[in-house]
Every structure is written in C-alpha cells, then in structure tokens.
C-alpha positions as CSV (number, residue, x, y, z in Angstrom):
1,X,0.0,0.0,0.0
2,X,0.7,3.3,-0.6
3,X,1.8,5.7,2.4
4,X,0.0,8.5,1.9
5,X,2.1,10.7,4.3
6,X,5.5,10.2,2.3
7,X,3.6,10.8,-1.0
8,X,2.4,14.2,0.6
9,X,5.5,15.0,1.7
10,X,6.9,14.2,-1.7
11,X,4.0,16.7,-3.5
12,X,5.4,19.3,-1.2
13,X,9.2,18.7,-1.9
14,X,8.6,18.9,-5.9
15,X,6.2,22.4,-5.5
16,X,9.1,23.8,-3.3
17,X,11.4,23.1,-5.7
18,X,9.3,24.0,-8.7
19,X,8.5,27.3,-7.2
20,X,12.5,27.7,-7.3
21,X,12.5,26.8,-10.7
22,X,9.8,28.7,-11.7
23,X,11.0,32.1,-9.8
24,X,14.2,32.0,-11.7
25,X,13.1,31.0,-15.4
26,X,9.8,34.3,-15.2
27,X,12.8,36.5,-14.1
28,X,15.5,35.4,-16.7
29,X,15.3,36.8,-20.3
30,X,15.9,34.2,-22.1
31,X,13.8,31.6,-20.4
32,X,11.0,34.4,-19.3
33,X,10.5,36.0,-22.1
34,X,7.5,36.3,-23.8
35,X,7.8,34.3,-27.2
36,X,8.1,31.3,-25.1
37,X,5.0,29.9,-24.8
38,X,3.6,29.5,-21.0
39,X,2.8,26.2,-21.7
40,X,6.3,25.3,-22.9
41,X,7.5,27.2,-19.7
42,X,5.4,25.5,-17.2
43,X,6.6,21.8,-18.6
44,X,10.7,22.8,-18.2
45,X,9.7,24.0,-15.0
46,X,8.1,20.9,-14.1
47,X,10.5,18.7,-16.2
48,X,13.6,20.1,-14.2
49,X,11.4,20.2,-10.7
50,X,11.3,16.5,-11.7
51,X,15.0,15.5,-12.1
52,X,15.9,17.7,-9.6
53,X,13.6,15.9,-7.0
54,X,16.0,12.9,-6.5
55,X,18.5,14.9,-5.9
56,X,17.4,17.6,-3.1
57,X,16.9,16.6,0.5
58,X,14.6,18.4,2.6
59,X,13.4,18.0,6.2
60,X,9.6,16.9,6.1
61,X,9.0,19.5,9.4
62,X,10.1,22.6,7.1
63,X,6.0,22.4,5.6
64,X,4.2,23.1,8.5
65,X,1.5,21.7,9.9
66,X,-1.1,24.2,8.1
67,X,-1.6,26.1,5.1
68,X,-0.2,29.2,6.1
69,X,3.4,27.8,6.8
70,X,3.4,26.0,3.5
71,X,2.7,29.4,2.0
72,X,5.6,30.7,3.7
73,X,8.2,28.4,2.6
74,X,6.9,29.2,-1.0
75,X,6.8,32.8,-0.8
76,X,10.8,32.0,0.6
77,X,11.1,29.8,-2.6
78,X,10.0,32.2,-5.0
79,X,11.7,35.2,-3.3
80,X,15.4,33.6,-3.7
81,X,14.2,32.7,-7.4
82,X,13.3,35.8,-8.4
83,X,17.0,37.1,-6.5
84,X,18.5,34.5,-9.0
85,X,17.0,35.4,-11.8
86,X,17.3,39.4,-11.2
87,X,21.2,38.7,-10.9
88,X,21.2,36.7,-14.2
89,X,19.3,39.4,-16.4
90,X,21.4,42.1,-15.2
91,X,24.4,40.2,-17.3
92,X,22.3,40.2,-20.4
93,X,21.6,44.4,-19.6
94,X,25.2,45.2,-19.7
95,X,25.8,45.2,-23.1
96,X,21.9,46.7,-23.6
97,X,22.7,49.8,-22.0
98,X,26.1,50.3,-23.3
99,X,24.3,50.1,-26.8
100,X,21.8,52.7,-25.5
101,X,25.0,55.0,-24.5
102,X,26.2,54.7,-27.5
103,X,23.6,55.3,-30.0
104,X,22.5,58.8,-28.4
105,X,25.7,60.6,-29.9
106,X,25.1,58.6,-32.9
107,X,21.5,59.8,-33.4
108,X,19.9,56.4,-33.5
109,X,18.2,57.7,-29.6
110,X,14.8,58.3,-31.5
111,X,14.8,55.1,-33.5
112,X,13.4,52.1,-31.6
113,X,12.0,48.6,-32.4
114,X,9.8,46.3,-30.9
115,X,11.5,43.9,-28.5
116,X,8.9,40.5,-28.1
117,X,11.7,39.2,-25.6
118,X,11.2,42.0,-23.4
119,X,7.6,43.2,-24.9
120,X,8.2,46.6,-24.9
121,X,10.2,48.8,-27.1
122,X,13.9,49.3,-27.4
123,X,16.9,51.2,-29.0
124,X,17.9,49.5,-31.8
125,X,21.9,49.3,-31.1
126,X,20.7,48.4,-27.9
127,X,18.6,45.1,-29.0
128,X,21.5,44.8,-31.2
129,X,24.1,44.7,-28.3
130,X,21.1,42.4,-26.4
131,X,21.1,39.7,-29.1
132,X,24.3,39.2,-29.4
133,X,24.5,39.1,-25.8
134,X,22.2,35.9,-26.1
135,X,24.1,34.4,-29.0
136,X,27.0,34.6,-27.4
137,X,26.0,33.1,-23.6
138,X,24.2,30.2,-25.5
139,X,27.3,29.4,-27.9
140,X,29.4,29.5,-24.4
141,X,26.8,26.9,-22.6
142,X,25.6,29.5,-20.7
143,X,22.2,27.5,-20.1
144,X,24.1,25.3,-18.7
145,X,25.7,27.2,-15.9
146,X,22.8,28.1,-14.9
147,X,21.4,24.5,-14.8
148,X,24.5,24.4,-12.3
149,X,23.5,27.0,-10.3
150,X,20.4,26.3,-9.8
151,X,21.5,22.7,-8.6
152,X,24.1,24.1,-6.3
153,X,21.6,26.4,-4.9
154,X,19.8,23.7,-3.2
155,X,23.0,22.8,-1.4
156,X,23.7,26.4,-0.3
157,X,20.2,27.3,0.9
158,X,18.5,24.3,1.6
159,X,15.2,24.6,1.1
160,X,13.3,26.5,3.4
161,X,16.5,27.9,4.7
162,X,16.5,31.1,3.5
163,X,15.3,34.3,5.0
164,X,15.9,37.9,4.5
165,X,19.2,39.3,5.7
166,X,20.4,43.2,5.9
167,X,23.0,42.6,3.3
168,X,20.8,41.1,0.9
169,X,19.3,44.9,-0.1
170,X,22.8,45.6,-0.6
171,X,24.1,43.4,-3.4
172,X,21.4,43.7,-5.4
173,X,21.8,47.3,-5.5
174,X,25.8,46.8,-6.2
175,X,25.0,44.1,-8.6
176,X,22.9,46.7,-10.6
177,X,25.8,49.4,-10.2
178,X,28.3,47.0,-11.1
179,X,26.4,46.2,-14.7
180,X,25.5,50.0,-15.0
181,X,29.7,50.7,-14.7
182,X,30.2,47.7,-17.2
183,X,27.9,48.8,-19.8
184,X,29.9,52.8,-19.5
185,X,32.9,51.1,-19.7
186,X,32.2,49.0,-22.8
187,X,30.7,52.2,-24.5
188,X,33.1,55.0,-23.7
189,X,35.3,53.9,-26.5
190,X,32.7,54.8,-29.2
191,X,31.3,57.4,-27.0
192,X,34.8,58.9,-27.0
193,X,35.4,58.9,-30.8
194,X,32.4,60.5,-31.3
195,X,32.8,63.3,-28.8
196,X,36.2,63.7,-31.2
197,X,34.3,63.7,-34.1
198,X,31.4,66.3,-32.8
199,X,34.8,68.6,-31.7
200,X,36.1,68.3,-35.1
201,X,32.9,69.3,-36.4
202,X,32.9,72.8,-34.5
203,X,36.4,73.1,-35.7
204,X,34.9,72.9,-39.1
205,X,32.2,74.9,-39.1
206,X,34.4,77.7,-37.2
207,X,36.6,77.4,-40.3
208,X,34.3,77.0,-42.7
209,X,30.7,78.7,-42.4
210,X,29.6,78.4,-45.7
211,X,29.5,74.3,-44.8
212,X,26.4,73.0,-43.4
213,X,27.5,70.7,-41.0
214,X,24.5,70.2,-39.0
215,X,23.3,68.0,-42.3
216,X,26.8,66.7,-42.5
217,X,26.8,65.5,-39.3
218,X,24.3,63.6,-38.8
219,X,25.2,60.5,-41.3
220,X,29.3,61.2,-41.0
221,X,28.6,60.7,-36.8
222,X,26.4,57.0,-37.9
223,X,28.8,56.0,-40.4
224,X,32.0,56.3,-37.7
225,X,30.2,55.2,-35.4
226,X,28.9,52.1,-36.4
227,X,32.3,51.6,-38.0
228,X,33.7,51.0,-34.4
229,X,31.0,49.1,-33.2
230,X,31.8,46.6,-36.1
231,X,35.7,46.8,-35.3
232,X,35.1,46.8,-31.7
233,X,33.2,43.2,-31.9
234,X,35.7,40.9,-31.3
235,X,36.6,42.7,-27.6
236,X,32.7,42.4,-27.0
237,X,32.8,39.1,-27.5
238,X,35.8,38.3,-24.9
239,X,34.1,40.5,-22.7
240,X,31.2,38.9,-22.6
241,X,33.1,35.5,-22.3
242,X,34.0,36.9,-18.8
243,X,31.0,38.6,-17.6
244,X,29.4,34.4,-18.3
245,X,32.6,32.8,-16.8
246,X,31.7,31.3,-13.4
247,X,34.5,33.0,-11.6
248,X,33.3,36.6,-12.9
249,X,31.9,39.2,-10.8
250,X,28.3,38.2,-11.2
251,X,28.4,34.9,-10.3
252,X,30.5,36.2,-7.3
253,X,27.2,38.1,-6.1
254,X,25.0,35.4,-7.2
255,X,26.7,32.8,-4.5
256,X,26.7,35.9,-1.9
257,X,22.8,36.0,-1.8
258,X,22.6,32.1,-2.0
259,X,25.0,31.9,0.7
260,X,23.9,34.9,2.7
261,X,27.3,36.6,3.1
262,X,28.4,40.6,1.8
263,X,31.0,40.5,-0.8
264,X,34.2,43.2,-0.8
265,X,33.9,43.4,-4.3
C-alpha cells in the first residue's frame, strides 16, 4: 500500500522546488521571455522540478503543519528565485545599455523597435548589443551554468532555509551598479570617438561657415560610429566571455545572496 504521508510529503518537496525553478526561469530573459510559450515554460519547470527531485533533500517539518506555513516556505522559494533570476538578467543588460550610451551621440536615440523578448520597445543598437549578448551566452553553454547553479543552490540554501538578511538589499543594488559601470565602460570607447568627431565638427564649421554641417553631421557621426562598433566586436565578444565565466563578478554576487554573506567586491 501506498503511504500517503510520504507521498504528501513528496508533493510538497517537488512544489518547493518547482516554485524555485519557476521564480528564476519568469525573471531570466531568455527563459521568461514572452515568445516562449507559458505552456512550454510550465513543462521545463516541471521537467527540471522532476529531475531535480531525486536529488534535493529536505526535512519533512520545514511544511508546517497548516496552510499558512506552506505558503511561507513558498513565498521564501519564490523570493530567492526571483534574487536568481534578477542577478542573471542584469548580465544580459550590460551590453543593452552600453548600446543605449552609445547610439544617443550617434542619433539612433529616436529610432526604436519592438522587442517581443522584453515586450516593450527598445533602442535598436541596444537590441543589437542584447542579441548578441544571447548568441554569445548560448554558444558559451551559458544555459548550462545556470542549470549548475540552480543545482548548487539547493545545497547552499537548503530549502526553506532562507530568509531575508540586511545585506541582501545591498548586493542587489551593487550588482545593478556594477552592470550599470560595465555597460559605460564598454561604450566610452565609441562614445569617445564621437565626442572627437562632434569637436572636429565645431572646428569645421568655425573654419568654414559656408558648410552646413549640422546636415553633415548627422550620417558622418552614424557611419564612424557604427564603424567602431563593427571593429570593436571581437573585444565584446571576450568581454562577454568573462562577464558568463563562473569566476566573474556576477556569479560572485550570485553565490553571496545564496549563501547569505556581503561581498568586498
């Protein structure tokens, strides 16, 4: 016969961990965005709850003996998901918002497209800068490491086990200033050359009035600057190989808020 108490307990295992699951796939791009379909999200959710379920140990007492414990537990579950996910999107907005720095001086700050990832709509150098962001983490097994992760995570904060600490507040909000530095840093360059090229411009139409340069401008500043975007490509790829590496920065904060401890990043 069936015991019907370690079947329960079972059911309440697999939701914990499929509330995990499912915290960190609606908060990654990738896996959250919207042309996946939900049905096709709620099975890998449930698919990975599944193999995941031999795997995880839990203490049956961490359910509670009523409803409102249970809830707790999953409101925990979902809350150190969503901290996962938030973490992992903030890689894939690095290079988004350098694109966005850089395509103001270029003119391209009034051109946007329709982004069905994110559902909303976008500068295009920025979506540029986003896709090849996604290229480039799934030709690196990216998915992968975060497979990991999310594996390891069970062993760091059992489950159940976590609970809001003072430092948590914290690294997220140095996690977001660290990808906010990263994405200046990977646009100054172009940002630079065309803060040259608008100088040389004055210079020109100081020396030369009769030129119209504000027409001039306006394709000379696209043309050099998606000229260095193109020959700056190869040093966003290696970049990017970092930023995805499991000893860079961001997986450093991801294992801080799994394992509850302040970084001195």
């Amino acid at each position: 016969m069936f015991d019907l108490n370690y079947l329960a307990d079972q059911f309440n295992l697999y939701l914990l961990i499929f509330v995990r699951v499912a915290g960190i796939v609606a908060a990654t791009p990738i896996l959250g965005s919207r042309m996946v379909p939900n049905i096709l999200k709620i099975g890998m959710v449930g698919l990975t709850a599944f193999f995941l379920l031999p795997v995880v140990d839990a203490d049956p007492t961490l359910f509670g003996n009523t409803l409102s414990d249970l809830a707790l537990v999953i409101i925990k579950e979902m809350a150190i998901g969503y901290a996962m996910g938030f973490i992992l999107s903030l890689v894939f907005m690095v290079l988004q918002m350098a694109g966005q720095m850089m395509e103001v001086p270029m003119g391209f700050s009034m051109v946007n497209v329709l982004d069905p990832m994110l559902g909303q709509q976008v500068p295009i150098l920025g979506q540029f800068q986003y896709v090849l962001a996604v290229v480039t983490f799934l030709t690196l097994d990216g998915h992968h490491l975060v497979l990991k992760a999310l594996a390891d995570s069970f062993q760091l904060v059992p489950l159940g086990g976590w609970s809001f600490w003072p430092g948590f507040t914290e690294i997220c909000i140095r996690a977001f200033s660290l990808s906010f530095r990263l994405g200046f840093q990977i646009a100054l360059p172009v940002v630079a050359v065309l803060l040259i090229t608008d100088v040389a411009l004055g210079l020109i139409a100081r020396t030369v009035p009769q030129m119209n340069v504000f027409i001039l401008g306006f394709p000379l500043k696209i043309i050099i600057g998606l000229l260095f975007v193109m020959l700056l490509l190869p040093m966003y790829v290696a970049f990017m190989e970092n930023l995805f590496s499991p000893s860079g920065d961001f997986f450093q904060y991801l294992r801080s808020v799994l394992g509850g401890r302040s970084l001195g990043v």
